[in-house]
MOPAC internal coordinates of N, CA, C and O (Angstrom, degrees):
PM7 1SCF
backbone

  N    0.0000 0     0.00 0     0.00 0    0    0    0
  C    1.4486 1     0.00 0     0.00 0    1    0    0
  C    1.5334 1   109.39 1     0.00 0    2    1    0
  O    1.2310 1   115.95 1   -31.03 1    3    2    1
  N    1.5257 1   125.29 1   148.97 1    3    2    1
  C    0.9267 1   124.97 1  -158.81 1    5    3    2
  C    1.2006 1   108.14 1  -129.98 1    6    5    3
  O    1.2310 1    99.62 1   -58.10 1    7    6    5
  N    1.3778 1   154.38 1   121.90 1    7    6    5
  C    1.5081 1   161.23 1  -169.09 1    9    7    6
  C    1.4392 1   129.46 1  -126.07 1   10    9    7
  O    1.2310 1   126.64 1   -79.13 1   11   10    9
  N    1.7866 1   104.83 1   100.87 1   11   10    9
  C    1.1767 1    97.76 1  -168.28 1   13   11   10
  C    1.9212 1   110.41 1   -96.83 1   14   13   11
  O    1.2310 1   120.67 1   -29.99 1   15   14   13
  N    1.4144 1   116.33 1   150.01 1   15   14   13
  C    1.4451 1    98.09 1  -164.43 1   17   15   14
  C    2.1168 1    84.46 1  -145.91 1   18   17   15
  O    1.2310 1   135.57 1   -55.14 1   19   18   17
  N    1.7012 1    87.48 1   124.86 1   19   18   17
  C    1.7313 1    98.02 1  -161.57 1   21   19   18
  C    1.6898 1    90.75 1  -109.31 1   22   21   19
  O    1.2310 1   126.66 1   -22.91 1   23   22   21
  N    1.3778 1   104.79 1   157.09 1   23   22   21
  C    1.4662 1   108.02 1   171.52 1   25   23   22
  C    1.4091 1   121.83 1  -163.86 1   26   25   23
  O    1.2310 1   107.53 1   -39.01 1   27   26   25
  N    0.9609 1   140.86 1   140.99 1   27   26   25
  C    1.9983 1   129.89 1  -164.13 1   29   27   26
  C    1.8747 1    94.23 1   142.60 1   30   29   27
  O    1.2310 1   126.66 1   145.71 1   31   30   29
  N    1.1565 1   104.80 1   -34.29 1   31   30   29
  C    1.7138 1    95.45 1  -158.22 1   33   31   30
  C    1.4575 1   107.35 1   -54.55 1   34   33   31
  O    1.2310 1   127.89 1    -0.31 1   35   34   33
  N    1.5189 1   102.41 1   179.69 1   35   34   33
  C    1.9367 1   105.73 1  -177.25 1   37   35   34
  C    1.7086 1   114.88 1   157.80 1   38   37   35
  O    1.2310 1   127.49 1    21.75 1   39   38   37
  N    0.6718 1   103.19 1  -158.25 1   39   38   37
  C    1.6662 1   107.73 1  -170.61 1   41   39   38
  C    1.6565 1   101.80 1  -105.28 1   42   41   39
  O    1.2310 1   108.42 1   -40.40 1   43   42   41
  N    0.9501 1   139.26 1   139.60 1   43   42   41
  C    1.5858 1   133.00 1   176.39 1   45   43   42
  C    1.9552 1    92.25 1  -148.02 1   46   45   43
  O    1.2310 1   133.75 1   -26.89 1   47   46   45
  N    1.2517 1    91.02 1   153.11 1   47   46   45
  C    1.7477 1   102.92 1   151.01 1   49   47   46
  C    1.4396 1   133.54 1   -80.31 1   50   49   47
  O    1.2310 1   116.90 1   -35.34 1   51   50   49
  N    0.9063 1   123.50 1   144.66 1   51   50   49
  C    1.2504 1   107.33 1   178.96 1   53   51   50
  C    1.4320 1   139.70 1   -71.06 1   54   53   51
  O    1.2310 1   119.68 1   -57.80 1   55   54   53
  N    1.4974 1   118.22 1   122.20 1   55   54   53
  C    1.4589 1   113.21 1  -168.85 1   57   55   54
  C    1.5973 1    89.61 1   122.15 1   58   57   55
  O    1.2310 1   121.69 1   150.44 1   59   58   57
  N    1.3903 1   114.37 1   -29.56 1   59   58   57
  C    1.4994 1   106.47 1   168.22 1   61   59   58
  C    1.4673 1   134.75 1   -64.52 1   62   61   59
  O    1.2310 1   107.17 1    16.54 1   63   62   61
  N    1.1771 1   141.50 1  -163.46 1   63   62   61
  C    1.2405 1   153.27 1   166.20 1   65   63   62
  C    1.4245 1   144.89 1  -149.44 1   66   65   63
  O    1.2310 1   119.03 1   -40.98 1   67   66   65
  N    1.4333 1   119.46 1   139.02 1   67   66   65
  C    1.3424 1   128.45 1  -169.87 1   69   67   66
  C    1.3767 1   117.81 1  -107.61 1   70   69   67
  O    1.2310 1   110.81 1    -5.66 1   71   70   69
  N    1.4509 1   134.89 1   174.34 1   71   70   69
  C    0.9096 1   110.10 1   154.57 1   73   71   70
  C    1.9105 1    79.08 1  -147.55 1   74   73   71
  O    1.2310 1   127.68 1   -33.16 1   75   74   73
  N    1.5713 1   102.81 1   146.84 1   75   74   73
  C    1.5813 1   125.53 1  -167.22 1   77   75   74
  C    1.6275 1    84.89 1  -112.37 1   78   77   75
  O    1.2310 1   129.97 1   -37.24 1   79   78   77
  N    1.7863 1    98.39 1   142.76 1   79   78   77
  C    1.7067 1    98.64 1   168.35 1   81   79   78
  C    1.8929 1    88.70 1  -148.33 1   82   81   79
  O    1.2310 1   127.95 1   -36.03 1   83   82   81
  N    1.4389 1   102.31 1   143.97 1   83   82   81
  C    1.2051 1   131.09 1   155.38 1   85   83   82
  C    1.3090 1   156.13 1  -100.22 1   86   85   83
  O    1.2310 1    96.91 1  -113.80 1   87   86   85
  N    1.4539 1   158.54 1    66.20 1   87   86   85
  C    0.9439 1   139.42 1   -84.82 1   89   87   86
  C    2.2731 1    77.67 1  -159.59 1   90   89   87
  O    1.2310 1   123.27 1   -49.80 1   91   90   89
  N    1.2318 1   111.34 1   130.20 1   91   90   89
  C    1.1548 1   138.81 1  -137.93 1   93   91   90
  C    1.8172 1    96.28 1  -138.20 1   94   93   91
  O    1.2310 1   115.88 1   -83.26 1   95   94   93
  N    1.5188 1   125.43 1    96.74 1   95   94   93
  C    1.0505 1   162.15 1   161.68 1   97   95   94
  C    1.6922 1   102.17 1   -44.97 1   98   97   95
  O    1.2310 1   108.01 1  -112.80 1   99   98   97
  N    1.3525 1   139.99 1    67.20 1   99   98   97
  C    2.0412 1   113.45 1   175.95 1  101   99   98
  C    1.4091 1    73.45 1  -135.51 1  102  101   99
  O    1.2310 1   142.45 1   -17.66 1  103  102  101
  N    1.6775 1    74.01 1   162.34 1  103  102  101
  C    2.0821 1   117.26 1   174.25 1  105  103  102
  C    1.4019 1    98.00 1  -119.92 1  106  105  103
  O    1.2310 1   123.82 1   -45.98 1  107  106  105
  N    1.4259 1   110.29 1   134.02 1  107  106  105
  C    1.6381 1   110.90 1   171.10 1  109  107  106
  C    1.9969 1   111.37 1    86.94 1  110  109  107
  O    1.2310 1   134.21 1    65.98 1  111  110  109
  N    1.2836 1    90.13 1  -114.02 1  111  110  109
  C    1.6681 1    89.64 1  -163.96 1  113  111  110
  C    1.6041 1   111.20 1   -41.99 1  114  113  111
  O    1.2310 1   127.24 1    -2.77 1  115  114  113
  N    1.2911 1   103.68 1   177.23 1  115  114  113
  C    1.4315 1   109.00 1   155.84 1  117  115  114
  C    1.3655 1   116.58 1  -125.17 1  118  117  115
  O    1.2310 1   129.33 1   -16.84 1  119  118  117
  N    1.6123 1    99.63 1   163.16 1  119  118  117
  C    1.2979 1   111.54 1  -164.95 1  121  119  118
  C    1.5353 1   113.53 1   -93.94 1  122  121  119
  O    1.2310 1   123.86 1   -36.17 1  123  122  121
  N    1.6187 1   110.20 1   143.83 1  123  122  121
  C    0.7641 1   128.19 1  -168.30 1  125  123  122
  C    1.5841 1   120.26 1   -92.00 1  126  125  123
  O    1.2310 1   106.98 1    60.58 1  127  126  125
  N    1.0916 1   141.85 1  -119.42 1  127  126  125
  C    1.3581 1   148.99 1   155.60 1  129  127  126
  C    1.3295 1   120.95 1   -38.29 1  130  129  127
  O    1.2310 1    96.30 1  -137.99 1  131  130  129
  N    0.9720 1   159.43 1    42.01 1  131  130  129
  C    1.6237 1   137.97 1   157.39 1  133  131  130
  C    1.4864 1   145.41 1   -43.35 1  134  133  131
  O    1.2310 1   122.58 1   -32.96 1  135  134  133
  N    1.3672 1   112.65 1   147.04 1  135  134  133
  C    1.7709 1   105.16 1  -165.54 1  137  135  134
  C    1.2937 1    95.57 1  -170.92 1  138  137  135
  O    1.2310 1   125.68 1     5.94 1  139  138  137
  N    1.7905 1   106.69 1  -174.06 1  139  138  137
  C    0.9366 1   113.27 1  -154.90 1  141  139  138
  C    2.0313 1    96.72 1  -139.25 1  142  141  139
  O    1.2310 1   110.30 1   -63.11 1  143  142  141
  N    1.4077 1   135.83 1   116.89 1  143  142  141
  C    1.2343 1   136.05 1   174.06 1  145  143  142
  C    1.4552 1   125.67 1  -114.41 1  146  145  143
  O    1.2310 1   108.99 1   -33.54 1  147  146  145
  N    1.2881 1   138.22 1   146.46 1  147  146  145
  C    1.3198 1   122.93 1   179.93 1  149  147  146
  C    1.3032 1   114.11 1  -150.84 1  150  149  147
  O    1.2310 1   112.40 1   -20.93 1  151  150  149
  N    1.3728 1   131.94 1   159.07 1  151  150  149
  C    1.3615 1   156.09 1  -118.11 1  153  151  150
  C    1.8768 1    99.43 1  -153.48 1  154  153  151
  O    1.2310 1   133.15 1   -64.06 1  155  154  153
  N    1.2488 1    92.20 1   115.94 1  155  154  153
  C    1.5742 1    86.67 1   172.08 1  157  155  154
  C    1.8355 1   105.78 1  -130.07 1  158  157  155
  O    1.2310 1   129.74 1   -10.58 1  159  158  157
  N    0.9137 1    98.83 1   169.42 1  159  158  157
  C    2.0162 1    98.78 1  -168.17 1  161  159  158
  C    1.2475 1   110.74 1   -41.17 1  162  161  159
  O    1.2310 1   116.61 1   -56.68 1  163  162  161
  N    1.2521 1   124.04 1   123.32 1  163  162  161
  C    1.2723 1   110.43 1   173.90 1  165  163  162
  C    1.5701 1   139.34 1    83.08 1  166  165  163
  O    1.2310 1   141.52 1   176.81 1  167  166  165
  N    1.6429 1    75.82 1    -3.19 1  167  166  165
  C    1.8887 1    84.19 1   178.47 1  169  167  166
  C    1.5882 1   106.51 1  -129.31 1  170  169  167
  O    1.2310 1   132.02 1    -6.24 1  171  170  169
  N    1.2442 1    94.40 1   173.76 1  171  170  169
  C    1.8482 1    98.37 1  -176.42 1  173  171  170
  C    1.5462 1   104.82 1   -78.79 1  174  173  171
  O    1.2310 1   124.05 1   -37.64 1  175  174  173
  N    1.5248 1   109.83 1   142.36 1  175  174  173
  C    1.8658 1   102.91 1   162.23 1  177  175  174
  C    1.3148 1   104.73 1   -48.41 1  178  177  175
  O    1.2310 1   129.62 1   -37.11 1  179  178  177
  N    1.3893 1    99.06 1   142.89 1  179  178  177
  C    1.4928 1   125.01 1   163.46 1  181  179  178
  C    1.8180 1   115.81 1  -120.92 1  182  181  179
  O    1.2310 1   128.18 1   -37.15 1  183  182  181
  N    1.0453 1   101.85 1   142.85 1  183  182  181
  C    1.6119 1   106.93 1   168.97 1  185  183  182
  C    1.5533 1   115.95 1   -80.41 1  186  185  183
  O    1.2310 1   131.66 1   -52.23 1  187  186  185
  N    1.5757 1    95.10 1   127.77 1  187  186  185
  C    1.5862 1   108.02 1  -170.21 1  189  187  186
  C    1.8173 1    81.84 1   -85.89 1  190  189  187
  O    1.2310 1   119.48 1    83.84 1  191  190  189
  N    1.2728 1   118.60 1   -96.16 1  191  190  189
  C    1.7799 1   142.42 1  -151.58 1  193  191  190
  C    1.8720 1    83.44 1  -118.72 1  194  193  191
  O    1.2310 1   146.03 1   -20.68 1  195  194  193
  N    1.2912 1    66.99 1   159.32 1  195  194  193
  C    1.5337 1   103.93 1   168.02 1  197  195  194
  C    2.1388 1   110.32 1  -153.80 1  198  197  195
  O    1.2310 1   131.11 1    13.67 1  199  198  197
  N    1.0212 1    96.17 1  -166.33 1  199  198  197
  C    1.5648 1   103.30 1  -159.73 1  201  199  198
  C    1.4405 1   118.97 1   162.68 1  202  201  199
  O    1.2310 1   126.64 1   -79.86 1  203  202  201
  N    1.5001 1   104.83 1   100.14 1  203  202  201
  C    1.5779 1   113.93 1  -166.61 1  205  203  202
  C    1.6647 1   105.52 1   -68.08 1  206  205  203
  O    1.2310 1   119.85 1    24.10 1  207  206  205
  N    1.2827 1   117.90 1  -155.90 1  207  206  205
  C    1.0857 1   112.32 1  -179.94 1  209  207  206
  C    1.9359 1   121.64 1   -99.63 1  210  209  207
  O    1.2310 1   131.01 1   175.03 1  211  210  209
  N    1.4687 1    96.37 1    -4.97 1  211  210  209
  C    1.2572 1    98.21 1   169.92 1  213  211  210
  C    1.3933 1   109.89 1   -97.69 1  214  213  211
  O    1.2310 1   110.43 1   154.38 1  215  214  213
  N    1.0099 1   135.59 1   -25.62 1  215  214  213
  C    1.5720 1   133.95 1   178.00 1  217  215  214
  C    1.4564 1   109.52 1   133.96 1  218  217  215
  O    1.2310 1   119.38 1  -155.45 1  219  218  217
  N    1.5306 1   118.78 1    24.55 1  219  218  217
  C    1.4116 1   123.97 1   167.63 1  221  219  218
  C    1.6484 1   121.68 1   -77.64 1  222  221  219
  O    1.2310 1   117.38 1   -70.96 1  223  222  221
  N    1.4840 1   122.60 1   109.04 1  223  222  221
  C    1.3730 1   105.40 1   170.31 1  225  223  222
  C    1.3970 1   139.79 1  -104.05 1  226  225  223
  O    1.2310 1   118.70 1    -9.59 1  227  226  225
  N    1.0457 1   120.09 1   170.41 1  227  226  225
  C    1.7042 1   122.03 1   166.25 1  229  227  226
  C    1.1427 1   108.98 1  -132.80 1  230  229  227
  O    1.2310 1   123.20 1   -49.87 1  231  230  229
  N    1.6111 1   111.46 1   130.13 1  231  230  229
  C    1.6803 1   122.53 1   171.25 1  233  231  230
  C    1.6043 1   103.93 1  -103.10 1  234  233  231
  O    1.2310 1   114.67 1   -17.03 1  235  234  233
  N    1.2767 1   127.70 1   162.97 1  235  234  233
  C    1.0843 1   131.63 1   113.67 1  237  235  234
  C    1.3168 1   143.10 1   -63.41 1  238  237  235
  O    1.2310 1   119.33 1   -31.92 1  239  238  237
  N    1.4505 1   118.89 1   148.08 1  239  238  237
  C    1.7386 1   125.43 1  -136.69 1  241  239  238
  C    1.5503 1    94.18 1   -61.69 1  242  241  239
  O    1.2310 1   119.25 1   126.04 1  243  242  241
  N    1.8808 1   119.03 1   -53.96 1  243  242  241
  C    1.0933 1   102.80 1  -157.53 1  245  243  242
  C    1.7098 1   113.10 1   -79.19 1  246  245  243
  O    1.2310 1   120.83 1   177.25 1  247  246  245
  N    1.6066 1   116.01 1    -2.75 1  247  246  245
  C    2.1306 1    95.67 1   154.63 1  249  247  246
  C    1.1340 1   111.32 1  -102.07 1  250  249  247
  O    1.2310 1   105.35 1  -147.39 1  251  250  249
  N    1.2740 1   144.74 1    32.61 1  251  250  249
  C    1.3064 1   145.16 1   174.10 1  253  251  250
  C    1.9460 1   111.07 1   -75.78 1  254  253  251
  O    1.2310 1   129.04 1   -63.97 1  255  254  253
  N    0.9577 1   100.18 1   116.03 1  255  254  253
  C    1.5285 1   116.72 1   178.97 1  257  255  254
  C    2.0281 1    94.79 1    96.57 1  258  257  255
  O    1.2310 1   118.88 1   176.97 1  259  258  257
  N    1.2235 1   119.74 1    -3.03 1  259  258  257
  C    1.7419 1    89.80 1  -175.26 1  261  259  258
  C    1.9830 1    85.98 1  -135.92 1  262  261  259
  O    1.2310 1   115.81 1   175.27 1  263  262  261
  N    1.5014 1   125.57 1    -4.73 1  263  262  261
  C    1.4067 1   109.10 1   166.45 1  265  263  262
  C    1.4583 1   107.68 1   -97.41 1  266  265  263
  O    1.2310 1   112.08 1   -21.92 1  267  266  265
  N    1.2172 1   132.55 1   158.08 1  267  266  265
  C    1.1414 1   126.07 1   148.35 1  269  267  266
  C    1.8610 1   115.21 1  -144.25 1  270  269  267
  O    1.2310 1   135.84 1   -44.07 1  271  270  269
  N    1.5938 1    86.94 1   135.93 1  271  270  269
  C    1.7755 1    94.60 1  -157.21 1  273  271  270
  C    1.8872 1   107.13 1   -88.71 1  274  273  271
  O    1.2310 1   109.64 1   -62.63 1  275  274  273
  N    1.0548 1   137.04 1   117.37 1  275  274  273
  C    1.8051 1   112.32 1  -179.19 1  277  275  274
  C    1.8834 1    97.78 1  -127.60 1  278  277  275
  O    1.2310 1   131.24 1    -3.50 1  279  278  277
  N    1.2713 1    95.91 1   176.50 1  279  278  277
  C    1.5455 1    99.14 1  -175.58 1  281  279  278
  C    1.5707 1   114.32 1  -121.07 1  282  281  279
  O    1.2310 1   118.36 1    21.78 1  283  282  281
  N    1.0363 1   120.73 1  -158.22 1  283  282  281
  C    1.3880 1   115.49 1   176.10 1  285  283  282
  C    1.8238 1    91.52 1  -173.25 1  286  285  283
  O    1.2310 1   122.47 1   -97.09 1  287  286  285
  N    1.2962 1   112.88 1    82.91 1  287  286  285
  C    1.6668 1   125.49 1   178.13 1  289  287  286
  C    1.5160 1   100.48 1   -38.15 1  290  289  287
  O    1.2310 1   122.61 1   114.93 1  291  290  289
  N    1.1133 1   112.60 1   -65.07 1  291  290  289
  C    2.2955 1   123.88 1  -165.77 1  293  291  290
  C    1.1502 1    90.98 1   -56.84 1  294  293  291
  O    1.2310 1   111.10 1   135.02 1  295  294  293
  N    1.4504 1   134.36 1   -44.98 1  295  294  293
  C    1.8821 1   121.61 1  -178.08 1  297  295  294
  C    1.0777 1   122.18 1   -87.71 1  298  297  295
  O    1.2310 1   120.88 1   176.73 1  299  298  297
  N    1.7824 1   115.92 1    -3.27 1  299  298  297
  C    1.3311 1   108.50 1  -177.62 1  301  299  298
  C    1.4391 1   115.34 1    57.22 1  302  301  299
  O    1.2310 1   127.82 1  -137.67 1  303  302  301
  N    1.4542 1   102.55 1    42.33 1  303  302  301
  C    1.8586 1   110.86 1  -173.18 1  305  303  302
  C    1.1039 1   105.61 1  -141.79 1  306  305  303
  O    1.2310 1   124.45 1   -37.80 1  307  306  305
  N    1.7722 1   109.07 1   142.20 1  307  306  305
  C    1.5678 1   116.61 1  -172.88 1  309  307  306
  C    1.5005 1    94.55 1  -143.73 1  310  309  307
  O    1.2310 1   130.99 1   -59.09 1  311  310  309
  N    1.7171 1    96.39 1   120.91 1  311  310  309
  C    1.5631 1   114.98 1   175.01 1  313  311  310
  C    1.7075 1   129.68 1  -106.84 1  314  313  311
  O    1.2310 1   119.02 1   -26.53 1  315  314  313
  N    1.2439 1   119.47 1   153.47 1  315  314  313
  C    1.1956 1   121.76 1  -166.94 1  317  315  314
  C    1.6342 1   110.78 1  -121.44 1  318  317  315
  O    1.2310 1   125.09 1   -85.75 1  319  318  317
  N    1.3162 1   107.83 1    94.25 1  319  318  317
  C    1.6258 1    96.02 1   174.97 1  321  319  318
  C    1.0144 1   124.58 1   -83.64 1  322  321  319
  O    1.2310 1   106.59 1   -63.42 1  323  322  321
  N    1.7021 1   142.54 1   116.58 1  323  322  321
  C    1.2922 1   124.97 1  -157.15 1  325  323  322
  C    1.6717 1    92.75 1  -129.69 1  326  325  323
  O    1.2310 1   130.74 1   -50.32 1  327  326  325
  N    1.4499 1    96.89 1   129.68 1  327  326  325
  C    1.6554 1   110.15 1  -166.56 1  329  327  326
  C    1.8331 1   105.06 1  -114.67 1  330  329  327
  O    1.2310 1   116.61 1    -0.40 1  331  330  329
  N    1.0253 1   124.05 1   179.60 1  331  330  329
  C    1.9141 1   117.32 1  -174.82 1  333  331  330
  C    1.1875 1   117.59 1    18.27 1  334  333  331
  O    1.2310 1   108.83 1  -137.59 1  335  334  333
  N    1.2882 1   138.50 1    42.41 1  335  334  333
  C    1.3899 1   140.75 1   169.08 1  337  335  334
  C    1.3200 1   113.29 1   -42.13 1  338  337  335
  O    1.2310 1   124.82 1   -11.73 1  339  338  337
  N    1.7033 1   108.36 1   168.27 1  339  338  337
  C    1.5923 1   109.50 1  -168.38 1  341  339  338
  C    1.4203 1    99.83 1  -138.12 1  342  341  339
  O    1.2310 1   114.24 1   -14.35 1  343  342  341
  N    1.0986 1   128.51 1   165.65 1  343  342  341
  C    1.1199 1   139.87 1   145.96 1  345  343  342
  C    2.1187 1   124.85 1   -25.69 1  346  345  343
  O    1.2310 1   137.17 1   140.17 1  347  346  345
  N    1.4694 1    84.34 1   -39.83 1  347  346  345
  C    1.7973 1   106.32 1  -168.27 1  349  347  346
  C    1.7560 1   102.87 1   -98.04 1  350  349  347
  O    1.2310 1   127.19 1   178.53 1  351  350  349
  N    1.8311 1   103.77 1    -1.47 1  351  350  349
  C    1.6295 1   105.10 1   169.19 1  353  351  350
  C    1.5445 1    94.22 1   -78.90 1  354  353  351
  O    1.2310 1   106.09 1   129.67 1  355  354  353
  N    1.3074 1   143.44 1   -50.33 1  355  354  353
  C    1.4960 1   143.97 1   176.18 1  357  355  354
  C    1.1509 1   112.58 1    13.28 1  358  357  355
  O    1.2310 1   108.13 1   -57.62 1  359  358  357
  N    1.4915 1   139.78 1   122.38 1  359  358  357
  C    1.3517 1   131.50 1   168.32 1  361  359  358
  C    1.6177 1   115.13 1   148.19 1  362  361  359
  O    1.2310 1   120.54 1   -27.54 1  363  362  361
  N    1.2478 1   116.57 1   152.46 1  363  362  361
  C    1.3646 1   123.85 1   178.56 1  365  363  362
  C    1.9410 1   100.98 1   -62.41 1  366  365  363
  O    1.2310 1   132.82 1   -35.69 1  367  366  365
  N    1.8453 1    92.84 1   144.31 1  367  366  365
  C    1.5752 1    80.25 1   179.54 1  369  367  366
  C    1.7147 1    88.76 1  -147.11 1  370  369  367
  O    1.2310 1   139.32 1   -45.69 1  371  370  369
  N    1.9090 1    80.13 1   134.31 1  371  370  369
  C    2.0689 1    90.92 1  -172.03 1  373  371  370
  C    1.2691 1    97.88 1  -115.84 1  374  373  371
  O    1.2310 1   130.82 1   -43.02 1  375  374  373
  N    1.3381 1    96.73 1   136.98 1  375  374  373
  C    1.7239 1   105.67 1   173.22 1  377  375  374
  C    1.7298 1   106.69 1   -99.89 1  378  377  375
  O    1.2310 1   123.39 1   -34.98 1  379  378  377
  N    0.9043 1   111.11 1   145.02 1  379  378  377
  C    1.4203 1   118.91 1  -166.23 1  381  379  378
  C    2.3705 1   105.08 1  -132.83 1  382  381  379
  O    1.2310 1   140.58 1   -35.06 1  383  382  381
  N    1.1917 1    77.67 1   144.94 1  383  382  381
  C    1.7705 1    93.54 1   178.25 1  385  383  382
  C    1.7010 1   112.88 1  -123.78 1  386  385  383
  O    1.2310 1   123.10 1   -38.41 1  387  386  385
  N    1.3742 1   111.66 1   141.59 1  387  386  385
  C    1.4631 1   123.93 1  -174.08 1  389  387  386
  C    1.4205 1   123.36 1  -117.70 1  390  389  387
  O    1.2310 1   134.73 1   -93.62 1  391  390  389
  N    1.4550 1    89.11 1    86.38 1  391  390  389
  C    1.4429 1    82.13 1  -170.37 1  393  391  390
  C    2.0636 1    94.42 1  -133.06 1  394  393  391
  O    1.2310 1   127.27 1   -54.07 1  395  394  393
  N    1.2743 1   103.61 1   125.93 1  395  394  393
  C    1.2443 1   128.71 1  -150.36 1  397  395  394
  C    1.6336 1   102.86 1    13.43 1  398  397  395
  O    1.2310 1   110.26 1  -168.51 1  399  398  397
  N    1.5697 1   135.90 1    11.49 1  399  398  397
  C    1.1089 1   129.89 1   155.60 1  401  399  398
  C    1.4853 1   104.91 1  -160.21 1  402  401  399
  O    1.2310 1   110.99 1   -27.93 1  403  402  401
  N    1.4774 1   134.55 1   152.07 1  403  402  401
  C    1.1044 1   132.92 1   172.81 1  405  403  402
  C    1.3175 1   123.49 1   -56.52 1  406  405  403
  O    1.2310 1   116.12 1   -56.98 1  407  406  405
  N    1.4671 1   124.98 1   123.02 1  407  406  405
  C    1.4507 1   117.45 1   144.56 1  409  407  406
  C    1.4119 1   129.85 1   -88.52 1  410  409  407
  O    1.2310 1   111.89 1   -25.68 1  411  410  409
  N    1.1019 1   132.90 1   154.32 1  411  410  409
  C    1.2945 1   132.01 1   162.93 1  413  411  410
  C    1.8230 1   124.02 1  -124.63 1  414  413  411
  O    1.2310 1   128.29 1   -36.25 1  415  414  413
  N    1.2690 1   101.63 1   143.75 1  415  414  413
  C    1.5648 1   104.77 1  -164.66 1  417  415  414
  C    2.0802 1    97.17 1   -76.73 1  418  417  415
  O    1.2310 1   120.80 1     8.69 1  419  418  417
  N    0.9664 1   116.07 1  -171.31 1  419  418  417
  C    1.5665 1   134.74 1   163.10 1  421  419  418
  C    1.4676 1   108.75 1   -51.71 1  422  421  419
  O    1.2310 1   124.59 1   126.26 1  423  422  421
  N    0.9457 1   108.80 1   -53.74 1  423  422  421
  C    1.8611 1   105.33 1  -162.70 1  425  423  422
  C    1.1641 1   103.67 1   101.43 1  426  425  423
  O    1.2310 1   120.14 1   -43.44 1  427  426  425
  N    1.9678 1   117.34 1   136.56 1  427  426  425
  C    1.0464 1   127.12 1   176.53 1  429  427  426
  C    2.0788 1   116.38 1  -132.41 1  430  429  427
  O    1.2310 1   133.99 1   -75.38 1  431  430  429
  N    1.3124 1    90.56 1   104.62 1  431  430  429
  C    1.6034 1    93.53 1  -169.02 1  433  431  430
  C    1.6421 1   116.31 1   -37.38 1  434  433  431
  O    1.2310 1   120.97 1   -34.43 1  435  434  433
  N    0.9028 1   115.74 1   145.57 1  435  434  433
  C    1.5820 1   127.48 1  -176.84 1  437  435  434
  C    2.0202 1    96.09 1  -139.03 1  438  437  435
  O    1.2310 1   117.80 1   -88.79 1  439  438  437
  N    1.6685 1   121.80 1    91.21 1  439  438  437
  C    1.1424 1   114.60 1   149.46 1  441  439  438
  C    1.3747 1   126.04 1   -93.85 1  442  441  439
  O    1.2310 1   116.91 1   -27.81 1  443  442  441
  N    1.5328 1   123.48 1   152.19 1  443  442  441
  C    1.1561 1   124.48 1  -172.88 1  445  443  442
  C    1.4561 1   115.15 1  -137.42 1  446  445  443
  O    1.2310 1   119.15 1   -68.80 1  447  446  445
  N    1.3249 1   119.23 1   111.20 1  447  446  445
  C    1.3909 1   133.75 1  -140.31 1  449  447  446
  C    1.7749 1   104.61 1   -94.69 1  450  449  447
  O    1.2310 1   115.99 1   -33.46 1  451  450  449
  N    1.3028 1   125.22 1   146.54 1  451  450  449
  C    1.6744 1   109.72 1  -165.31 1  453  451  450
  C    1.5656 1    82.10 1  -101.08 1  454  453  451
  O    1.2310 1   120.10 1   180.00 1  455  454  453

């Protein structure tokens, strides 16, 4: 069983910054893909970052140039630095691990106040 446990989220202003970290509990395999997705009222999860296992990423358009996602392989930890935030960053954000099937942690709110 695999346990992901996220922490950083909070209230910020906008133009401020967070930084989200995840840190991912396995025995045996290794992990594959890690990232970070989030859910705001009423809308479907969306994928923020991702991050293969060598250090390849993918953003989506609207944090591209102000998120940046990195990992840490020996901790089995995947972080999210999120810099000029908006109002429209608002939303639960789950980091998830790939290891021959996805896990996903709780979700850790990230509001962002205008």
């Amino acid at each position: 069983q695999v346990q992901l446990v996220e922490s950083g989220g909070g209230l910020v202003q906008a133009g401020g910054s967070l930084r989200l970290s995840c840190a991912a509990s396995r025995s045996g395999a290794s992990i594959g893909s890690m990232g970070w997705y989030r859910q705001a009222p009423g809308k479907q999860r969306e994928l923020v970052a991702t991050t293969t296992s060598s250090g390849s990423a993918n953003y989506a358009d609207s944090v591209k140039g102000r998120f940046t996602i990195s990992r840490d392989n020996a901790k089995n930890s995947v972080y999210l630095q999120m810099n000029n935030l908006k109002p429209e960053d608002t939303a639960v954000y789950y980091c998830y691990a790939f290891i021959f099937l996805a896990y996903w942690g709780p979700g850790t709110q990230v509001t962002v106040s205008s």
